[in-house]
C-alpha positions as CSV (number, residue, x, y, z in Angstrom):
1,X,-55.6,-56.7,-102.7
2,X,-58.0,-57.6,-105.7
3,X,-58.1,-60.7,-104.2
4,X,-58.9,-59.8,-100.7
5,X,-61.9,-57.4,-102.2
6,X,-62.8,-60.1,-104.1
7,X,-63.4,-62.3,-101.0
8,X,-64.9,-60.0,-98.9
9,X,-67.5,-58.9,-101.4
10,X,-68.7,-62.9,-101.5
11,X,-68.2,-62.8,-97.8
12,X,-71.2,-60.4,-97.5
13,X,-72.9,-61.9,-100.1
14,X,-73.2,-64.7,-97.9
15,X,-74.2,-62.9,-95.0
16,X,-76.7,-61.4,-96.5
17,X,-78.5,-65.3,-97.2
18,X,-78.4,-66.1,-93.4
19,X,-81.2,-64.2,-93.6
20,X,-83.0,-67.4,-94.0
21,X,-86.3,-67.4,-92.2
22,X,-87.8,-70.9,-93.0
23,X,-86.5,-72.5,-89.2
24,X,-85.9,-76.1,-90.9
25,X,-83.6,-75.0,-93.7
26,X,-81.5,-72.4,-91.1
27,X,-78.9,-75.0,-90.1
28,X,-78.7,-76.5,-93.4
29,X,-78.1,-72.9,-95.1
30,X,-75.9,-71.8,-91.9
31,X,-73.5,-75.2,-92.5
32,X,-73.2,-74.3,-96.3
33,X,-72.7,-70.6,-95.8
34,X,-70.2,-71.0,-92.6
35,X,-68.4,-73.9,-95.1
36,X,-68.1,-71.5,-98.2
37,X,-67.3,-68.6,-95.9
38,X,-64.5,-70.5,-94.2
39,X,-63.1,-72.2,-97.2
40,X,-62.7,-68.2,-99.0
41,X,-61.1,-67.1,-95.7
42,X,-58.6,-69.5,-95.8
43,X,-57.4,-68.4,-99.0
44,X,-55.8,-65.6,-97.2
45,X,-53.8,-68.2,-94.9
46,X,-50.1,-69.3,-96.1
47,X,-50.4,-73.2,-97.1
48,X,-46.8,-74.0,-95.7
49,X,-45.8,-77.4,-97.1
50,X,-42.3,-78.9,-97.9
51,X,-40.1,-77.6,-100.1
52,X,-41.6,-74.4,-102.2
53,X,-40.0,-71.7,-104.6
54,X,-40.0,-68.1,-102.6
55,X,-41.7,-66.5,-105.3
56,X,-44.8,-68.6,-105.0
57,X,-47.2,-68.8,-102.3
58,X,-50.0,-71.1,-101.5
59,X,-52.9,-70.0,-99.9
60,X,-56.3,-72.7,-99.0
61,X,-56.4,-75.3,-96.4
62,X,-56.7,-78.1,-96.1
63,X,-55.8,-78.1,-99.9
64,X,-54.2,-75.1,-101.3
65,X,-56.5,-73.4,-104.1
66,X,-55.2,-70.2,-104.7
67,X,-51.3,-69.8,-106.0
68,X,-49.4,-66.1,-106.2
69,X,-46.4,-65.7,-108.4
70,X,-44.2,-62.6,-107.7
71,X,-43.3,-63.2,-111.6
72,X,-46.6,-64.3,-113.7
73,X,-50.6,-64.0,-112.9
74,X,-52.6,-65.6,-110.1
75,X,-53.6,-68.8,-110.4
76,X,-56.8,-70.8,-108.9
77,X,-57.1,-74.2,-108.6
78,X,-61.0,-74.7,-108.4
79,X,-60.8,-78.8,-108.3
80,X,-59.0,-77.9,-104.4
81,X,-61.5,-75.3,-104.0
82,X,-65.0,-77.6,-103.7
83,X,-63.0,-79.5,-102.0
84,X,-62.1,-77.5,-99.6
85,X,-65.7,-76.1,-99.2
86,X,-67.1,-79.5,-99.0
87,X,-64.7,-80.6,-96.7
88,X,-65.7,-77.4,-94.4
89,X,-69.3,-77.5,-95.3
90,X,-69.4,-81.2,-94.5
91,X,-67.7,-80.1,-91.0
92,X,-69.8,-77.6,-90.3
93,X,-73.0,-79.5,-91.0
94,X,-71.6,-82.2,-88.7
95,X,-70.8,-80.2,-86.1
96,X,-74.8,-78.5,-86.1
97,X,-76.0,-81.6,-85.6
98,X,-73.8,-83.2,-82.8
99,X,-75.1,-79.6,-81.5
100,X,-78.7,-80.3,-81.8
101,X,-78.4,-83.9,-80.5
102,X,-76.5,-82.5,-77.4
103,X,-78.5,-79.7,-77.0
104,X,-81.7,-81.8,-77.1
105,X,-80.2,-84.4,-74.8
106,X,-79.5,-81.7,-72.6
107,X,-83.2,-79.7,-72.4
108,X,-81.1,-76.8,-73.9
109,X,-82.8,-74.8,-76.7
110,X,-80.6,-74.0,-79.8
111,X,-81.7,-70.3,-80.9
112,X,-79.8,-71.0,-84.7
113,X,-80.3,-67.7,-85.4
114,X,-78.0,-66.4,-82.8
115,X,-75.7,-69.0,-83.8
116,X,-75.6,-67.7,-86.9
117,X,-74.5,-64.1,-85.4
118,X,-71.8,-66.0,-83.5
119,X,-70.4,-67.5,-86.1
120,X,-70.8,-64.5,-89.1
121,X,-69.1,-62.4,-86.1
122,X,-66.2,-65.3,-85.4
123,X,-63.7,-64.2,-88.2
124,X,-63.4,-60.6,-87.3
125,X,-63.9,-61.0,-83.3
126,X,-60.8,-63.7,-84.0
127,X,-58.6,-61.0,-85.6
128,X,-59.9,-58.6,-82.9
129,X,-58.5,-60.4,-80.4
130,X,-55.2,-61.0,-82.4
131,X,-54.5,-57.5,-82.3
132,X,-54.8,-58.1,-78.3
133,X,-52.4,-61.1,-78.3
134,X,-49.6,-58.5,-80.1
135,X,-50.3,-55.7,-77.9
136,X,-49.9,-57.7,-75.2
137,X,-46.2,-58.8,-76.8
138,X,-45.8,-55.1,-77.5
139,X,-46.6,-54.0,-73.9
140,X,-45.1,-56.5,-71.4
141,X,-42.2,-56.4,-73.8
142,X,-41.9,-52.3,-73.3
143,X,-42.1,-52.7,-70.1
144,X,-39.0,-55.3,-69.0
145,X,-37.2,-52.5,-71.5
146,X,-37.9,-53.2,-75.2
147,X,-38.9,-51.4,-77.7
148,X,-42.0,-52.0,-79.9
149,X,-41.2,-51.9,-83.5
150,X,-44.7,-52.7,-85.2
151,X,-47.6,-55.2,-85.0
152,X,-48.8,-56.8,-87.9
153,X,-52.4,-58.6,-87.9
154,X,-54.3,-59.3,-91.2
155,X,-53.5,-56.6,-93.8
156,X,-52.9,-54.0,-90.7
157,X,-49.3,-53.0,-89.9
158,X,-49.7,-50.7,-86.4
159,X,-46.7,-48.8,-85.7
160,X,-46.1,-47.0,-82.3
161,X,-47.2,-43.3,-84.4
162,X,-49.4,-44.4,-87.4
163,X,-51.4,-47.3,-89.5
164,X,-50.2,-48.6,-93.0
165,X,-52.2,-51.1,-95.1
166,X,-49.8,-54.4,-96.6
167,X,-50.6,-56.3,-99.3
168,X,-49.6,-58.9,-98.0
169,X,-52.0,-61.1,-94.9
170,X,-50.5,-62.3,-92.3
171,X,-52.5,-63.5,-89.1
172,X,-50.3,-61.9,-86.5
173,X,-47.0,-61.0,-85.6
174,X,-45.0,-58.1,-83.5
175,X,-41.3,-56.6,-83.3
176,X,-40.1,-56.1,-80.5
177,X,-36.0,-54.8,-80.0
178,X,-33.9,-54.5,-77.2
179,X,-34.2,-57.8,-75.2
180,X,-31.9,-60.8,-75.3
181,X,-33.1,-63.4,-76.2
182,X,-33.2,-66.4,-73.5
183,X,-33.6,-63.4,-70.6
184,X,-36.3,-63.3,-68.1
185,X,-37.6,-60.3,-69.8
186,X,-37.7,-61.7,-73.6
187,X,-39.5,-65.0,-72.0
188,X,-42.0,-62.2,-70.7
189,X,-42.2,-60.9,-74.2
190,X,-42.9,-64.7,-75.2
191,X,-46.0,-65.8,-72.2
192,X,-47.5,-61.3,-72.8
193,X,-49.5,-62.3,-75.8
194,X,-51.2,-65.3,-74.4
195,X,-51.4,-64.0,-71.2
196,X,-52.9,-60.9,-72.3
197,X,-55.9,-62.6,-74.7
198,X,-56.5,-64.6,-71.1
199,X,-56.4,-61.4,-68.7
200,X,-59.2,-60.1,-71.4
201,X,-61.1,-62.7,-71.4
202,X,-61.3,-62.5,-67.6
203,X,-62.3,-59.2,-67.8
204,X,-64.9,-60.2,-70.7
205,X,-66.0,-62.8,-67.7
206,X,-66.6,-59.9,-65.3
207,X,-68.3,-57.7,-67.7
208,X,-70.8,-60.3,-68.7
209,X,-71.6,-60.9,-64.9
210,X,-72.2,-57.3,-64.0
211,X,-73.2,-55.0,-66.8
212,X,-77.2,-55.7,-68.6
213,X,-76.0,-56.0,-71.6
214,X,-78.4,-56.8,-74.8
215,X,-78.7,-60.1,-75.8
216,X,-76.5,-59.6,-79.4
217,X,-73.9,-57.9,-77.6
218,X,-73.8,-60.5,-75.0
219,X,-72.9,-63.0,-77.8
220,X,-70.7,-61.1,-79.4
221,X,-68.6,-60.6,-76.0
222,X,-68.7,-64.2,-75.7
223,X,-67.9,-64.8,-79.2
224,X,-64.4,-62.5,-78.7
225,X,-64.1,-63.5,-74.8
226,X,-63.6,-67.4,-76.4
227,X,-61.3,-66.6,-78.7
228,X,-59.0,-65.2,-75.2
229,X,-60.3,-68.2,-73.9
230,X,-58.3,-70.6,-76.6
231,X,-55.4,-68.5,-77.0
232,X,-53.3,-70.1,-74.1
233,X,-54.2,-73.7,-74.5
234,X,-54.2,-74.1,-77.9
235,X,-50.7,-72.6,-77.5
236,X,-49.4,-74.7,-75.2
237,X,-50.7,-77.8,-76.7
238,X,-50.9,-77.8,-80.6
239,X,-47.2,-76.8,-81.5
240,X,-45.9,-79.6,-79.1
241,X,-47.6,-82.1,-81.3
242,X,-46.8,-80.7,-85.0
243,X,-49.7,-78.5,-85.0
244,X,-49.9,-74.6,-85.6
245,X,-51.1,-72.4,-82.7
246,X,-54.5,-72.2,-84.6
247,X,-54.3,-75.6,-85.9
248,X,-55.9,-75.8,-89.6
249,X,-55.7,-71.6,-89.7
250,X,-51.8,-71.2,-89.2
251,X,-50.1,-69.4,-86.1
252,X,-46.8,-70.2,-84.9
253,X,-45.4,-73.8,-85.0
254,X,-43.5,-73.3,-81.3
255,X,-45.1,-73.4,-77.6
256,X,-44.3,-69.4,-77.4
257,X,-45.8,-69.1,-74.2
258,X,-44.4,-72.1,-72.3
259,X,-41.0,-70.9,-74.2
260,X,-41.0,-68.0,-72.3
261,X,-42.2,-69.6,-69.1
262,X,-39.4,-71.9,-69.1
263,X,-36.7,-68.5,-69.8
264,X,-38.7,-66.7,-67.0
265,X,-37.4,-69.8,-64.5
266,X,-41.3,-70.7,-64.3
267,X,-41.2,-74.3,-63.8
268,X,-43.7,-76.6,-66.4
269,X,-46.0,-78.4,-64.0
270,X,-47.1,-74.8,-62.2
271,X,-47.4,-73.5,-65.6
272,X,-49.6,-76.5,-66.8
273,X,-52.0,-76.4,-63.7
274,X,-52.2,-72.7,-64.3
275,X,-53.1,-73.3,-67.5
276,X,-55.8,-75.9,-66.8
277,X,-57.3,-74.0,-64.1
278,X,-57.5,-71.1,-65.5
279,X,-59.2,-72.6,-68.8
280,X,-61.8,-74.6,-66.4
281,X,-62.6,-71.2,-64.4
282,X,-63.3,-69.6,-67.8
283,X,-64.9,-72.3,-69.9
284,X,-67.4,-72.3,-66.2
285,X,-68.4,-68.7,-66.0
286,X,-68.8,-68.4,-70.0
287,X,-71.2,-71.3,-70.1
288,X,-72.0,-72.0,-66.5
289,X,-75.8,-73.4,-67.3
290,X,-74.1,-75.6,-70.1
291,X,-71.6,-77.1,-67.3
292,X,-74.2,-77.3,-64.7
293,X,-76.3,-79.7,-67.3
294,X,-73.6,-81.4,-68.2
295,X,-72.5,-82.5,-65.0
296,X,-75.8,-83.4,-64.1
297,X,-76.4,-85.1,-67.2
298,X,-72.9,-87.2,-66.2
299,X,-74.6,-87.7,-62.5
300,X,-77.4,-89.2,-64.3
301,X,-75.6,-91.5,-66.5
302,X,-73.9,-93.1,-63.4
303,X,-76.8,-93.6,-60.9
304,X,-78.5,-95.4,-63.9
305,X,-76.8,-98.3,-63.5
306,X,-78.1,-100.7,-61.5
307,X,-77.8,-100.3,-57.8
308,X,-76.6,-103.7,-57.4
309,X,-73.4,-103.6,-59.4
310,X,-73.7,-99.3,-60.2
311,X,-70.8,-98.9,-57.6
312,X,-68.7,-101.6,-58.6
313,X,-69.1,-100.9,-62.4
314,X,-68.2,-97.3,-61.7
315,X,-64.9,-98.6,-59.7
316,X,-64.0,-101.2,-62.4
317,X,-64.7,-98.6,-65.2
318,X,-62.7,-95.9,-63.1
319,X,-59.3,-98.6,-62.8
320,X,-59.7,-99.8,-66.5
321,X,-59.2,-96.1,-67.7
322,X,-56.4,-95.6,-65.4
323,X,-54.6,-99.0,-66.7
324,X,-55.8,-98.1,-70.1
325,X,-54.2,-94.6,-70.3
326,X,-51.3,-95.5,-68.5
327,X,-50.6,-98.5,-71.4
328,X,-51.2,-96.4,-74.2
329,X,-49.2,-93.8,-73.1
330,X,-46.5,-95.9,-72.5
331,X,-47.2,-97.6,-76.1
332,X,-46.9,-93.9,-77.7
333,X,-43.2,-93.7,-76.3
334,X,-42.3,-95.9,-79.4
335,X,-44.6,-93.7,-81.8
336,X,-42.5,-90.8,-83.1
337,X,-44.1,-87.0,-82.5
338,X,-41.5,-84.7,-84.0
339,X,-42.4,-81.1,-83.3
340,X,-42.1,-78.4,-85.6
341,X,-39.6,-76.8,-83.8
342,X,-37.1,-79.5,-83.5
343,X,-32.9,-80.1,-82.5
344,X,-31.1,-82.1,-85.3
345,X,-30.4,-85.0,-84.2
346,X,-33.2,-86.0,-81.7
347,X,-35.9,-87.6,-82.1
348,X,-39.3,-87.4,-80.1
349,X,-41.6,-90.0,-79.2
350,X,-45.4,-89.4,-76.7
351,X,-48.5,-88.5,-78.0
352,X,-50.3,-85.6,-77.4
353,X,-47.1,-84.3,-75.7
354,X,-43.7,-85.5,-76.0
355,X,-42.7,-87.5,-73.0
356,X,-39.3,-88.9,-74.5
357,X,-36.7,-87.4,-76.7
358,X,-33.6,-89.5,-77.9
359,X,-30.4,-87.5,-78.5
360,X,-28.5,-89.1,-81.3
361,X,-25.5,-88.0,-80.4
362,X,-22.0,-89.6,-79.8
363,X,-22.8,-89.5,-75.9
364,X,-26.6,-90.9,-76.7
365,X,-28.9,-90.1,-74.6
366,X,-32.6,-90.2,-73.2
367,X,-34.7,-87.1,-72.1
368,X,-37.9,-88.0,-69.9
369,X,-40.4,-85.6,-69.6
370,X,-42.1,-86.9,-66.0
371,X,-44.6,-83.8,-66.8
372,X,-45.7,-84.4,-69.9
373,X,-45.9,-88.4,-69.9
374,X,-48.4,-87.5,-66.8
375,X,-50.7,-85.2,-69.0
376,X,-50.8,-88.1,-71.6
377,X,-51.7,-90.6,-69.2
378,X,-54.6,-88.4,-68.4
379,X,-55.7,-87.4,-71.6
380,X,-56.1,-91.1,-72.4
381,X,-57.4,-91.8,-69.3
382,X,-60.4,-89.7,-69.6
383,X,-60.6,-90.4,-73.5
384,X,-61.0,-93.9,-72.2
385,X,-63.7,-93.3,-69.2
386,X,-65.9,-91.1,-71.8
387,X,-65.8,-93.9,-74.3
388,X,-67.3,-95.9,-71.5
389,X,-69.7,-93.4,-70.3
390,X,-70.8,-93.1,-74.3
391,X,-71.7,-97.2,-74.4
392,X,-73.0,-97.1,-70.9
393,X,-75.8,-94.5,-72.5
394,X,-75.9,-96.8,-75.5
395,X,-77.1,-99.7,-73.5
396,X,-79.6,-98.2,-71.3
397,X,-80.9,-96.5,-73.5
398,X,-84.6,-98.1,-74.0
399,X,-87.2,-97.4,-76.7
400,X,-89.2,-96.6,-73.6
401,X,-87.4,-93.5,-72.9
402,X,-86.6,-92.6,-76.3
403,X,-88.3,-89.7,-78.0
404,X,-89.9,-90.1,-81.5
405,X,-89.0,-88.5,-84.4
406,X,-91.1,-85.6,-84.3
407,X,-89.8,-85.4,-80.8
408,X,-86.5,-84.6,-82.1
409,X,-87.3,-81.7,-84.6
């Protein structure tokens, strides 16, 4: 717990610098402060790697920098430390300024100091909506007849009558008893947590349309309503290729909710499209002036080709991408993509998803997953056609219609 004090203390500390008013040295300030806050928070995250002694536990990513001994004193490794905070300070910085060049290439205004509320709000708005993702195990699961043991999220353990405090973090998990496991209502269980995050987020949706909220609460709704917004996808998608649910930040290392879709009889293409839809729907009414820009911006991009060969281009462009992501996606059926959660004795190839799985059994055997091979294909596909979009803007691009420095901010 000394430890946890210890980080939230310099937590505020550097909340309290954001207070930066000099507008030029904001995003500067904001990338260090957002990289030194992140690189302290994730000394509370387990650093899971190979083989490790049970009575010592690693905490920092993506190096470990803090080491606990049931048996001896706490050790910190400060050499992993600045690297950790110049690898996230470095990120963040990078990330503000893709920001300001799409923003500005976009007619959008970047208001840093409401970014900065976004992302000082991030961390606890994230466990917020943790607790959500456990209720939601705890209640679908009561209701197909389980019983709710506990939910434990950060250094909170909820029981069904009262609150303790561990010493111990943990980013989320709940107990839930009385279901069999493989049953419709345990693959309920499994999709409630996800499904719950995206049912709030909805809701979130709603709220922001109708109710005149202030501006700083409208963030901080958004802030929370896009963590509900990533909880499904990045579910789905990150433990199928050796990823945690929250990527660099932990979370489970299975595809919980398509697990449970697949116990509930659900089958995986009607749970994908759901999926997708569902994220587009959202990702649209959260940042519906952002879309509109974008897609105009897109438009733009492809009627400034030249009228004689724009169409063709566009066509040749359009089939290249479709050959192009149908090749690699075939090449990345020999690249292996073992999973986490794995079977002894098979081994997976496909990348994002895996598309084929080779038992090696005495009866070998292949597994094709016509699904998944299909979302590669267009994951590559439109990786490919943005790539050409990207050099189609390089090369018309004139000094012309470029903007000068100053221009630029």
């Amino acid at each position: 717990m000394n430890d946890a004090v210890l980080v939230l203390a310099v937590c505020a500390c550097l909340v309290i610098t954001l207070k930066v008013r000099t507008l030029k040295l904001i995003p500067a300030v904001g990338a260090i402060a957002f990289g030194v806050l992140v690189s302290l928070a994730t000394g509370l995250l387990p650093h899971e790697s190979g083989m490790s002694i049970p009575e010592i536990k690693r905490y920092g990513h993506p190096l470990f920098w803090l080491v606990t001994n049931l048996n001896g004193p706490t050790e910190y490794i400060l050499t992993n430390l600045a690297i950790d905070t110049a690898f996230w300070v470095l990120l963040s910085l990078v990330a503000l300024l893709v920001l300001k060049r799409v923003a500005t290439k976009l007619e959008i205004t970047v208001n840093y100091r409401t970014l900065l509320w976004a992302l000082v709000l991030s961390i606890p708005l994230g466990l917020i909506m943790c607790i959500i993702h456990e209720l939601g195990h705890g209640i679908w699961g009561t209701l197909v007849g389980g019983k709710l043991i506990y939910i434990h999220v950060a250094y909170l353990i909820i029981y069904p009558f009262g609150i303790a405090i561990s010493p111990h973090f943990r980013l989320g998990a709940a107990a839930v008893d009385g279901l069999i496991y493989g049953s419709f209502g345990y693959g309920l269980m499994l999709l409630g947590g996800s499904m719950t995050t995206t049912i709030a987020a909805w809701i979130i949706a709603i709220v922001l349309r109708k109710a005149n909220l202030s501006y700083r609460s409208q963030v901080a709704l958004k802030v929370l309503g896009l963590w509900g917004i990533l909880d499904l996808p990045f579910y789905v998608v990150f433990p199928q290729i050796g990823l945690g649910h929250w990527i660099f930040f932990g979370g489970e290392s299975g595809p919980e909710p398509l697990t449970g879709t697949r116990m509930m009889g659900i089958p995986d293409p009607a749970f994908y499209l759901t999926v997708i839809l569902s994220t587009i729907g959202l990702v649209f009414f959260y940042f519906q002036p952002v879309c509109e820009k974008v897609l105009k911006e897109t438009k733009t991009t492809l009627g400034n080709l030249k009228p004689d060969f724009g169409a063709q281009k566009t066509r040749r462009a359009l089939l290249g991408s479709v050959v192009c992501g149908i090749l690699v996606s075939l090449v990345t059926g020999a690249v292996e993509n073992p999973p986490r959660a794995s079977i002894i004795g098979a081994t997976y190839y496909g990348y994002p998803l895996v598309w084929r799985v080779v038992m090696s059994t005495i009866t070998s055997a292949t597994d094709y997953r016509l699904i998944n091979f299909v979302i590669d294909t267009i994951f590559w596909m439109i990786a490919f056609f943005l790539a050409w979009i990207f050099l189609q803007k390089i090369a018309t691009h004139s000094p012309e219609t470029s903007k000068s420095p100053n221009d630029l901010g």
